[in-house]
N, C-alpha and C positions, 0 to 999 in steps of 0.2 A: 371544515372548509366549505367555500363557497363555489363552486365550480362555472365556468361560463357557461352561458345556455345558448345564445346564438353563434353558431357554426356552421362552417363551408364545407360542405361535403361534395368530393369529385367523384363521378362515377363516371366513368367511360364504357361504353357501351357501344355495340355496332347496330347501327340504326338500323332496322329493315323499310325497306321500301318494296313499292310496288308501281307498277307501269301500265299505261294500257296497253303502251307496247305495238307487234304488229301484229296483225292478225294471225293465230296459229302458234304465236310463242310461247313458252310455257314460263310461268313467272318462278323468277331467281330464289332459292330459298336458301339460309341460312345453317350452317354444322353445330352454330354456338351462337349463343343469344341471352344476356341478364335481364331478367323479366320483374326482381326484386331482389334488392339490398337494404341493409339496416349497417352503414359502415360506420357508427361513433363510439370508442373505445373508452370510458373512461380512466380518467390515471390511475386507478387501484388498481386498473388488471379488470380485462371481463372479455366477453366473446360479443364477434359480428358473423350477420348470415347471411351467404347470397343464395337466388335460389336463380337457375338456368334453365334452359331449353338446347337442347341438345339432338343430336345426330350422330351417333359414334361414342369412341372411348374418350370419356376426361382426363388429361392430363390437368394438374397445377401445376404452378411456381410461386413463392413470393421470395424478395428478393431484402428482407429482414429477418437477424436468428429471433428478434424479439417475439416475434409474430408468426404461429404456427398453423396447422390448419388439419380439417379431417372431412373425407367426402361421402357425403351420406346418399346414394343414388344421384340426383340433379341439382342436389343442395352441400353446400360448401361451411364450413363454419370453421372460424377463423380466432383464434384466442392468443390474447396479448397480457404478458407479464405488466407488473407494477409500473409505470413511468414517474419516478422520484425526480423528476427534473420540474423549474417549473413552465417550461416551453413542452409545447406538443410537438407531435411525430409520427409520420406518415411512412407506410409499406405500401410497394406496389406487386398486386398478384394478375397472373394470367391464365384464361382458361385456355385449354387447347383442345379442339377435336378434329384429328388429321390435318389438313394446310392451315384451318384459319384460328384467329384467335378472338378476344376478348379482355380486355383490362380492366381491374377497376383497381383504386386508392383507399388503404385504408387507414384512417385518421385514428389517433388515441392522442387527449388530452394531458392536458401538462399543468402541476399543478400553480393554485395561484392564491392569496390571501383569503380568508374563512371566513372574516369578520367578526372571529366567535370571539369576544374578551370576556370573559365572567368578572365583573366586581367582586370583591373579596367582601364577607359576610361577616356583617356584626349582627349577633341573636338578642333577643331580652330571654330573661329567664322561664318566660313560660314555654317557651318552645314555638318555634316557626317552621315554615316550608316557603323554598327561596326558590323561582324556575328560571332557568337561563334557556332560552328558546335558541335555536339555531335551523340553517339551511344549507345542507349538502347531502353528496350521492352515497355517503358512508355514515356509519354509525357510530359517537363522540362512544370513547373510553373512558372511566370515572373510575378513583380509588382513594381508599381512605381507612388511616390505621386510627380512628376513634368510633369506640362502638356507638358514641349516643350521636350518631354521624349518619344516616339509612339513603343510599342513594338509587335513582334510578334515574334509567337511560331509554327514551321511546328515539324511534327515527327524526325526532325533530325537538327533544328537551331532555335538560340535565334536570332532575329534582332532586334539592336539597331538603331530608327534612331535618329538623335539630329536636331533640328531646328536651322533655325537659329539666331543667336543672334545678336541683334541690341543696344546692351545696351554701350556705350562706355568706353574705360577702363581708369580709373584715379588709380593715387598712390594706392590708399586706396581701389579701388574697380575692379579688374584686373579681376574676373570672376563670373561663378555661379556655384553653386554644388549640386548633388542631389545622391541619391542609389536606386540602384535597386535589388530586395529581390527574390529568387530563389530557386525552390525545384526540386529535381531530386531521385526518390524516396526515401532511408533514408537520402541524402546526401544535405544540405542546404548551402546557404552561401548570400553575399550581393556584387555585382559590383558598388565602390565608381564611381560617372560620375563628371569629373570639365570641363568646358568649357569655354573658354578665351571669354571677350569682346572686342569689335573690337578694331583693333589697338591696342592692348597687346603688340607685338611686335614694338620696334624702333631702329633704329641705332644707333650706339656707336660711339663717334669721337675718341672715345681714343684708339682704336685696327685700325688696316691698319694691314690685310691678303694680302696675295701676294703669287703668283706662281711663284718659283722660279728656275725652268727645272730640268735639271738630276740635283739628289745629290747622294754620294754613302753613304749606309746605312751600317755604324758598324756594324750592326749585319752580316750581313752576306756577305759585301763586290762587293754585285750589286749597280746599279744604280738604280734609282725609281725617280718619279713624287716625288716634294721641296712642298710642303706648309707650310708658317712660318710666324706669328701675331708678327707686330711690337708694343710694346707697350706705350702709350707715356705717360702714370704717372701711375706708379702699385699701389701707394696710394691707387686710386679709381678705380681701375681695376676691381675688383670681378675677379671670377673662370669662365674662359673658357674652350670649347671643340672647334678642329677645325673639320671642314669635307669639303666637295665640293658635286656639283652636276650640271646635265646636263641642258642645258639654252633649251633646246628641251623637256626634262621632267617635267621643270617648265613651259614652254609654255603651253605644252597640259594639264597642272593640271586645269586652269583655276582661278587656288588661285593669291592673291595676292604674292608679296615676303615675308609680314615677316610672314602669314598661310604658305607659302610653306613650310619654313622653321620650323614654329611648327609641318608641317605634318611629316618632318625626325627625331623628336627627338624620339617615341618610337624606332626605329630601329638604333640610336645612345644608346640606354638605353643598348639594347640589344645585339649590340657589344662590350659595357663596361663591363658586367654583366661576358660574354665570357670572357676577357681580364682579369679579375680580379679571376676568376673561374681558369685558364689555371695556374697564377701565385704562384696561394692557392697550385695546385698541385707540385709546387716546393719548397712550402715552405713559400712565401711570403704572407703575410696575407696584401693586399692594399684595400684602402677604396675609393668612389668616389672620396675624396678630393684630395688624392694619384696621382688620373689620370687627376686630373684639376687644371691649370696652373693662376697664375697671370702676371707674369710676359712673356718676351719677347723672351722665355727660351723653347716653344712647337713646335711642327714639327711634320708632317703626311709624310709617303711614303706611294707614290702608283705609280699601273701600269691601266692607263686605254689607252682607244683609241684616236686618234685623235678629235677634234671636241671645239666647245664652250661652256664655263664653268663657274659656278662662283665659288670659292674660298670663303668661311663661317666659320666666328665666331658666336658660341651662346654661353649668359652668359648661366652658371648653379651656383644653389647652392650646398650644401654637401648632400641634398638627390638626386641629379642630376634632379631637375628637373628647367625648364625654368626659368630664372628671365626676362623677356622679353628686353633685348638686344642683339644686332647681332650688323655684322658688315659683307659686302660682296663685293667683287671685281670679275672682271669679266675678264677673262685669256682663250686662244687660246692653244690648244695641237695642233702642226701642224703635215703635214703628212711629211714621210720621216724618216731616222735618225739621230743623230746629224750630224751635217758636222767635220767632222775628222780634217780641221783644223780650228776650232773654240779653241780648245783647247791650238794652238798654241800661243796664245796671256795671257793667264791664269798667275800668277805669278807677283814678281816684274821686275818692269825696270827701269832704271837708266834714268834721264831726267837733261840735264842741270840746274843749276839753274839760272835764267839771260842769260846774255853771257857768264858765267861763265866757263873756260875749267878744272879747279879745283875742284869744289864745284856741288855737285850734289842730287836732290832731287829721292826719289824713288816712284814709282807711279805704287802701285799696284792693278790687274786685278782679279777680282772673280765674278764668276759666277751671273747674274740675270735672266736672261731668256736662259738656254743652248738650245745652238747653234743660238743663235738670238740676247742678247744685253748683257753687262758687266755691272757689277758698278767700276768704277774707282776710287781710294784716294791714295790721297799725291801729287795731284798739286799744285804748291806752296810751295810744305812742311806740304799742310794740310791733317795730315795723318786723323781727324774727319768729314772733308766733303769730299762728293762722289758724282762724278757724273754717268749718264748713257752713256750708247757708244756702237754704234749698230754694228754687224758685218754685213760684208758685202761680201754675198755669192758669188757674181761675181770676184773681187776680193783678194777674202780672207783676207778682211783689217777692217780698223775699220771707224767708221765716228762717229765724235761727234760733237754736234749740241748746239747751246745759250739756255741755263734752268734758270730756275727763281725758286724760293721756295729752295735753296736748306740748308738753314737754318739761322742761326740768328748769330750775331757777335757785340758785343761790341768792339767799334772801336775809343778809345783815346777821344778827344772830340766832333767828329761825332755822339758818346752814340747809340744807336743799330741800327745795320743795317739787312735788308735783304741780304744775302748773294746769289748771282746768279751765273752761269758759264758763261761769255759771251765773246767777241770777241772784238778787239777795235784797234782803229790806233792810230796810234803818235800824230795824232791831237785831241785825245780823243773822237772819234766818235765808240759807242757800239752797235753791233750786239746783241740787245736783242731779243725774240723769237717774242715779239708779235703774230700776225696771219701766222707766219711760221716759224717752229724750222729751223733758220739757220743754214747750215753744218758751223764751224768755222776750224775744218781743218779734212782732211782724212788721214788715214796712212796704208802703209804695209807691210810687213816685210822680207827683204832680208836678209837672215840668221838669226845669233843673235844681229840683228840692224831693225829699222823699221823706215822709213824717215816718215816727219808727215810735210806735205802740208798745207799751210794757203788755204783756199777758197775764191771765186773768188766773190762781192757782186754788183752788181750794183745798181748804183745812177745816182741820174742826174747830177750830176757834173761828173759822169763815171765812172769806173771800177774802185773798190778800196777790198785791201785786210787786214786780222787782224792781230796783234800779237800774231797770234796762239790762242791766247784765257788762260784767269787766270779768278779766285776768284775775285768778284768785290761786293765792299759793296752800298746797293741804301738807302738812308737816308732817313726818314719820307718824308721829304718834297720833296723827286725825285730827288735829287743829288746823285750822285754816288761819291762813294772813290778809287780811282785807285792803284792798288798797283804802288810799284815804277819800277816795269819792265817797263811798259808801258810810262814809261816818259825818259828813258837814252838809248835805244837801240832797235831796230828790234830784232823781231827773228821769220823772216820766214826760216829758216832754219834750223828747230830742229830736230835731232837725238836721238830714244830712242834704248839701250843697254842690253842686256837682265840682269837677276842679278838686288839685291840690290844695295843701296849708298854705297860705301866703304869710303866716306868723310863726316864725321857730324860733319864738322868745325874744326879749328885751329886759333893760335895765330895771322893768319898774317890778316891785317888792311883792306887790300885789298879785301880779300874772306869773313871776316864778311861785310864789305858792300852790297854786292852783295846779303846779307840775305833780303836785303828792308831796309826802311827809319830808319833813325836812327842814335844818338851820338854816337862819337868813344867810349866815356868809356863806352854807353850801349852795344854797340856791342861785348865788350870786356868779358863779362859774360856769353855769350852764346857757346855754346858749350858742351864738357865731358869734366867733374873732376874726380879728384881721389883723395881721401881722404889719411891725412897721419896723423900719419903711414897706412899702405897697409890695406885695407882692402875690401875683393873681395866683399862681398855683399853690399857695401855700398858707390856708386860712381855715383852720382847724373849725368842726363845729365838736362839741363837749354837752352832753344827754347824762343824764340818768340812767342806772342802768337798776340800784338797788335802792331800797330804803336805807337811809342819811346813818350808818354807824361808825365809829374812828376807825379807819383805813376800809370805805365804803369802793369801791369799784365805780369809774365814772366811766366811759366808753367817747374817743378823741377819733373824729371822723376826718374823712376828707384831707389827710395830711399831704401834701402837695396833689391835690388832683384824685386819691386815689378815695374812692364814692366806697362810704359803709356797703353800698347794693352789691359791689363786686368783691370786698377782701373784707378780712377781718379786722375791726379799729384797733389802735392803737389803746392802750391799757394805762386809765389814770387811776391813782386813788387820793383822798381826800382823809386830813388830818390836821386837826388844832387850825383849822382855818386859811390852808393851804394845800395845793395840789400837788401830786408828786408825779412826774411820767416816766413810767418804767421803760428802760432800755431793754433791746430784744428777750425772743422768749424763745424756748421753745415750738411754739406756738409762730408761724413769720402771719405776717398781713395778707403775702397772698406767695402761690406756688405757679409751678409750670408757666414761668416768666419769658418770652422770648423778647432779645433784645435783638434790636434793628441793624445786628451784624450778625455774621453766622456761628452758629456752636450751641448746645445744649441748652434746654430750658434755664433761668437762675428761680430761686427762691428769694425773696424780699422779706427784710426784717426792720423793723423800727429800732436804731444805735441811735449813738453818744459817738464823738471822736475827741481824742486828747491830744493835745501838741507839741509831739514829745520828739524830736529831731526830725521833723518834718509830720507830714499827718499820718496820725492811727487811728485805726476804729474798732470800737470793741466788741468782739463778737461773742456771744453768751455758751454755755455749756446748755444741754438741751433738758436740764431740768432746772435752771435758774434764772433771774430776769434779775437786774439792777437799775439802780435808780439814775436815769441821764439828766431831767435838769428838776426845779422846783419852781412851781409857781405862786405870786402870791398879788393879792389885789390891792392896790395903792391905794394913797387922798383922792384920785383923781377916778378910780374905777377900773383902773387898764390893770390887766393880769403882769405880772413881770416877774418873767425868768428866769432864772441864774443857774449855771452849771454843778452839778454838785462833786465829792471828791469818789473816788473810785479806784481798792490798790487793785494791783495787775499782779500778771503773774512772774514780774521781773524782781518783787519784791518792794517795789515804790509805788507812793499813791500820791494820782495826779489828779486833776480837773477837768471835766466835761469840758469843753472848749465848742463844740458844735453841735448840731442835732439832724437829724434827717433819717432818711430813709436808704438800704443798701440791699443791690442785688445781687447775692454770690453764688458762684459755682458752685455743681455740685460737691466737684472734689473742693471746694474751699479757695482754689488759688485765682480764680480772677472776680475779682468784687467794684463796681459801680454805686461811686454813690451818687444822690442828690440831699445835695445841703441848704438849708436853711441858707437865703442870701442877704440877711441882715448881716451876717458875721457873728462875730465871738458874741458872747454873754456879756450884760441881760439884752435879753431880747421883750419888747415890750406888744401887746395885743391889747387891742382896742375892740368893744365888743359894738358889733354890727350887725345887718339883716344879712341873713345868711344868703350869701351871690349864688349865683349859679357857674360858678368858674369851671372852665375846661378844663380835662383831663387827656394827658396824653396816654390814656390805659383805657384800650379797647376791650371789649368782649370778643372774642375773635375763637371760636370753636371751645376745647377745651383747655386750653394755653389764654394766656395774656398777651397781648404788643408794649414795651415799653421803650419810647423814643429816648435813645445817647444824647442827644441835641446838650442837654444839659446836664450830664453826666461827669465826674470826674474819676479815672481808671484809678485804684487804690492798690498798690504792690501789695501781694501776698505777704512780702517780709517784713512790711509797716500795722499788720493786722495785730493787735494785742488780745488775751485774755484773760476773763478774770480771775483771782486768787481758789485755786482749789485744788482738792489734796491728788487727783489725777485731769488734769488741765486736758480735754479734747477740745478742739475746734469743730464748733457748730457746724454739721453739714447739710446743703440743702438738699432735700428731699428728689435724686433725680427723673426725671421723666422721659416717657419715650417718646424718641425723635421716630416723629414718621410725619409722612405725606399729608397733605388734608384729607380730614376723615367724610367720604362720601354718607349723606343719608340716606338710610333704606327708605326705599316705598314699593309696598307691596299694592300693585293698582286689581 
């Protein structure tokens, strides 16, 4: 405890004086007289002393049992039991020699709050020492029945030390626990100690952290230090926190990595706790879970120095504390500032497609390490894979170089390939990376055009150069699938444009070729449609997605407003010279759906509805998709629709009657649709320049907005589904409802 230090002490005392008096008279003197006291008692009990001046025999008095006394010649000392109250308390003694007297007050304190609170101790396995300092007139008590526990107590610190632990940590048995029991004069309490066994900590393959340069932070419109966790299945994600720290301060810790990292979590506790405190004060009542993320959706600013780093995921649970995984990358602040025309490359640009002088792909630039490399997408047209592309400060240009991993493709009857970026000639010879990222071409940029140079490679057969470099699929067995640029033309001589595509295909036979391999009447499907009669939100665009085989995969974008960039498209395939679009999947368009009334995220699926005593819509089992209407292209060119048949699980098979898109609850029972407003079947598309029509589906945190406006409410009890041997109703995917999620920034 902490006791008060300024205090009023009364001492009464008989003043002597002196006169000059009249001549001949002899000056007054004194029988008793306090010439020194020490009268402050503290509340454990202790002694005060006065000392006198005297003339005669000393009597005392004091007139409290508390407060006793013993007289040692001219000196008085005075000793007071414990005062457990927390108000002080005063005794008055008097001295006596024959007539006169002398008084004095003596004070003893009362006790009052200590301020001691020890936080409770979480250890890493190598062993720590934890000091909880304190200030008062007594000496804390400390006890603890675990031997690998060693305490000590000086007049102003508790030292915790912990041993270390050798015990190894499995599923079932991650640490050990113990307390430690404490008295500080009235004020007691217990410090919980848990201590992790070795190896507690391990790596997560499912989070990839990454530094990702300057970002500018909403809030307030500067730039800051990017850190941002790729997640690759939130299923089994758990709740993370991101941070960093210095590859210098982990050196000299001496800990391994994943102790390093349990040594930052109280001071990760404690910037939460801040964060959360700061938000209360506006109103917002957030809870750890509030601040920890699953999904692919969290991001840290900061501003630190130049130097080497690594970049840190740790699991937490809802009480924020460790589940022992991490995950850690290791990233360069370089010195300088950004380079000013790093910036100039940022954005889309128009890229040939082929030889194409019509038909163009758009291939855009965003930041991954500002001022030092890019990620690039839509070479090829594939606006889903991205490669790297370093700048190049001499220059001011760009180089990109043969990568492998750069994801997976289902590819006709090839069946999955690894997708790579690499380089390659007419005679099918690839610039793959092996033991050195080959540059496959450089570029840079004379006004708003940027000339893009094949690279120069040698062989022993001699000097030979690429076509520039595409997507290239490498099959199980080490075969590669070439797209079909690389077998009808060169192009070392490609021109990128600043600006989007302003062409995403037409009717003519010529420029769908040039899309890649493939029958005229596939060809003939790709492209923008426009639905008729007119309808702005609802005008599919239809892409490629595979090479041309019977039931090829075609990808149906934009179905009333909802943009490939934000959901997953709708799923066509193609067969005998006709399209087929599959009704829900497993798989919906898009999740964590908030609708513009209150109540739980929905999940969105692409159905079919039948018109069976009023309307049904058929919702799928969550490993099958069915077929809602077919399309097929007339004398005249227009794609046209029709419903196809579909049994149910009533035992009757009925007709597709509509198309669209549905948002349902999680538990399944409240579902919104939006319908196709042509009506029933066939429905007829005409192909067009792809518009840029509005959406009423925001980006909005990690949720969606989707506007009722044009909604119609579908009873639970009109929902049908398909024929199957144990019939569940698709449910969507729920999400947690919480407040808007604040962004850290660490300034």
């Amino acid at each position: 405890m902490k006791k008060i230090i300024n205090i009023m002490t009364i001492a009464l005392g008989i003043l002597a004086f002196s006169s000059c008096g009249q001549k001949g008279l002899a000056p007054i003197e004194r029988k008793v007289k306090v010439v020194e006291s020490n009268l402050a008692i503290p509340a454990k009990g202790g002694e005060a002393k006065v000392k006198l001046e005297t003339k005669g025999q000393l009597k005392v008095s004091v007139d409290a049992a508390w407060c006793t006394y013993a007289i040692n010649g001219n000196e008085v000392t005075f000793t007071a039991t414990e005062n457990s109250k927390l108000t002080s308390r005063y005794a008055k003694a008097v001295f006596t020699v024959e007539d006169e007297n002398a008084t004095v007050t003596i004070h003893q304190y009362g006790y009052i709050t200590s301020d001691f609170s020890p936080s409770d101790i979480t250890a890493i396995s190598d062993g720590e020492v934890f000091n909880f300092p304190y200030k008062y007139d007594e000496k804390l008590v400390a006890s603890t029945d675990a031997e690998w526990i060693t305490l000590s107590v000086t007049e102003d610190n508790l030292r915790v030390d912990i041993a270390e632990n050798t015990t190894k940590a499995t599923a079932d048995n991650k640490s050990r626990k113990a307390e430690i029991a404490w008295q500080l004069g009235a004020d007691k309490g217990m410090i919980k100690v848990e201590q992790y066994n070795v190896d507690y900590m391990q790596p997560d393959a499912n989070w990839t952290v990454s530094y990702d340069g300057y970002k500018v932070y909403e809030g307030d419109g500067e730039k800051y230090e990017h850190i941002s966790n790729e997640v690759a299945d939130p299923a089994v994600s758990g709740m993370y926190y991101i941070t960093y720290f210095s590859k210098d301060d982990f050196s000299t810790s001496g800990l391994n990595l994943g102790n390093y990292i349990l040594s930052t979590v109280p001071s990760i506790k404690d910037d939460v706790d801040e964060l959360i405190e700061y938000y209360a004060s506006y109103g917002y009542e957030l809870t750890y879970s509030d601040l920890l993320y699953k999904d692919s959706d969290y991001e840290i600013f900061a501003k630190f120095e130049p130097g080497d780093y690594y970049a840190c995921v740790i699991g937490f649970d809802e009480n924020l504390a460790p589940t022992g995984r991490y995950s850690v990358s290791e990233f360069t602040k370089k010195d300088g500032s950004e380079p000013s025309a790093y910036d100039n490359w940022l954005g889309d640009w128009k890229c040939p497609h082929g030889n194409s002088t019509t038909s163009f792909d758009t291939w855009t630039f965003t930041v991954k390490e500002k001022g030092y490399t890019y990620w690039v997408s839509g070479i090829e047209g594939y606006t889903d894979l991205k490669i790297e592309v370093e700048y190049d400060e001499n220059t001011e240009g760009i180089i990109a170089r043969a990568q492998e991993g750069i994801g997976t493709m289902t590819i006709g009857s090839k069946g999955e390939c690894s997708m790579g970026f690499y380089g390659a000639t007419l005679a099918g010879n690839l610039w793959t990376p092996g033991a050195n990222p080959y540059a496959i071409f450089t570029a840079t940029i004379d006004g708003d055009s940027a000339q893009l140079v094949p690279s120069t490679l040698s062989t022993e057969s001699g000097e030979v150069q690429p076509e520039i470099g595409a997507y290239i699929g490498k099959t199980s067995d080490g075969k590669f699938t070439l797209p079909k640029s690389f077998n009808d033309a060169t192009r070392t001589n490609v021109v990128l444009t600043r600006g989007g595509s302003d062409d995403e295909g037409d009717d003519d036979d010529e420029d769908d070729e040039e899309h890649g391999t493939g029958s005229e009447s596939f060809n003939k499907f790709i492209g923008s449609w426009e639905v008729t009669p007119a309808n702005s939100e609802f005008d599919p665009w239809i892409t490629r997605l595979v090479e041309v085989t019977p039931d090829a995969e075609i990808a149906a974008y934009d179905w009333q407003g909802w943009s490939q960039d934000w959901v997953k498209p709708a799923t066509v395939t193609y067969k005998d010279s006709k399209i087929t679009f599959k009704g829900g999947s497993g798989v919906p368009l898009a999740e964590n759906v908030i609708m513009d009334d209150p109540g739980d995220p929905f999940t969105v699926y692409y159905l079919g509805s039948c018109i069976i005593d009023g309307e049904s819509y058929v919702i799928p089992s969550e490993d099958k998709m069915y077929d809602a209407c077919e399309g097929a292209i007339d004398k005249d060119g227009n794609i046209v629709l029709t419903g196809l048949d579909i049994k149910l699980i009533d035992g009757n098979t009925y007709k597709i009657s509509e198309y669209g898109i549905a948002a349902i609850s999680a538990d399944g029972e409240t579902i919104y649709t939006y319908k196709n407003e042509a009506g029933e079947f066939p429905v007829t598309m005409k192909k067009a320049s792809r518009s840029s029509s509005s959406s009423s589906v925001k980006a909005f945190g990690r949720t969606w907005n989707l506007s009722l406006e044009n909604a119609v409410k579908v009873e639970a009890s009109h929902v049908l589904r398909m024929q199957e041997e144990e019939p569940v109703m698709m449910k969507a995917i729920p999400a947690k409802s919480a407040p808007s999620r604040p962004k850290f920034i660490i300034k």
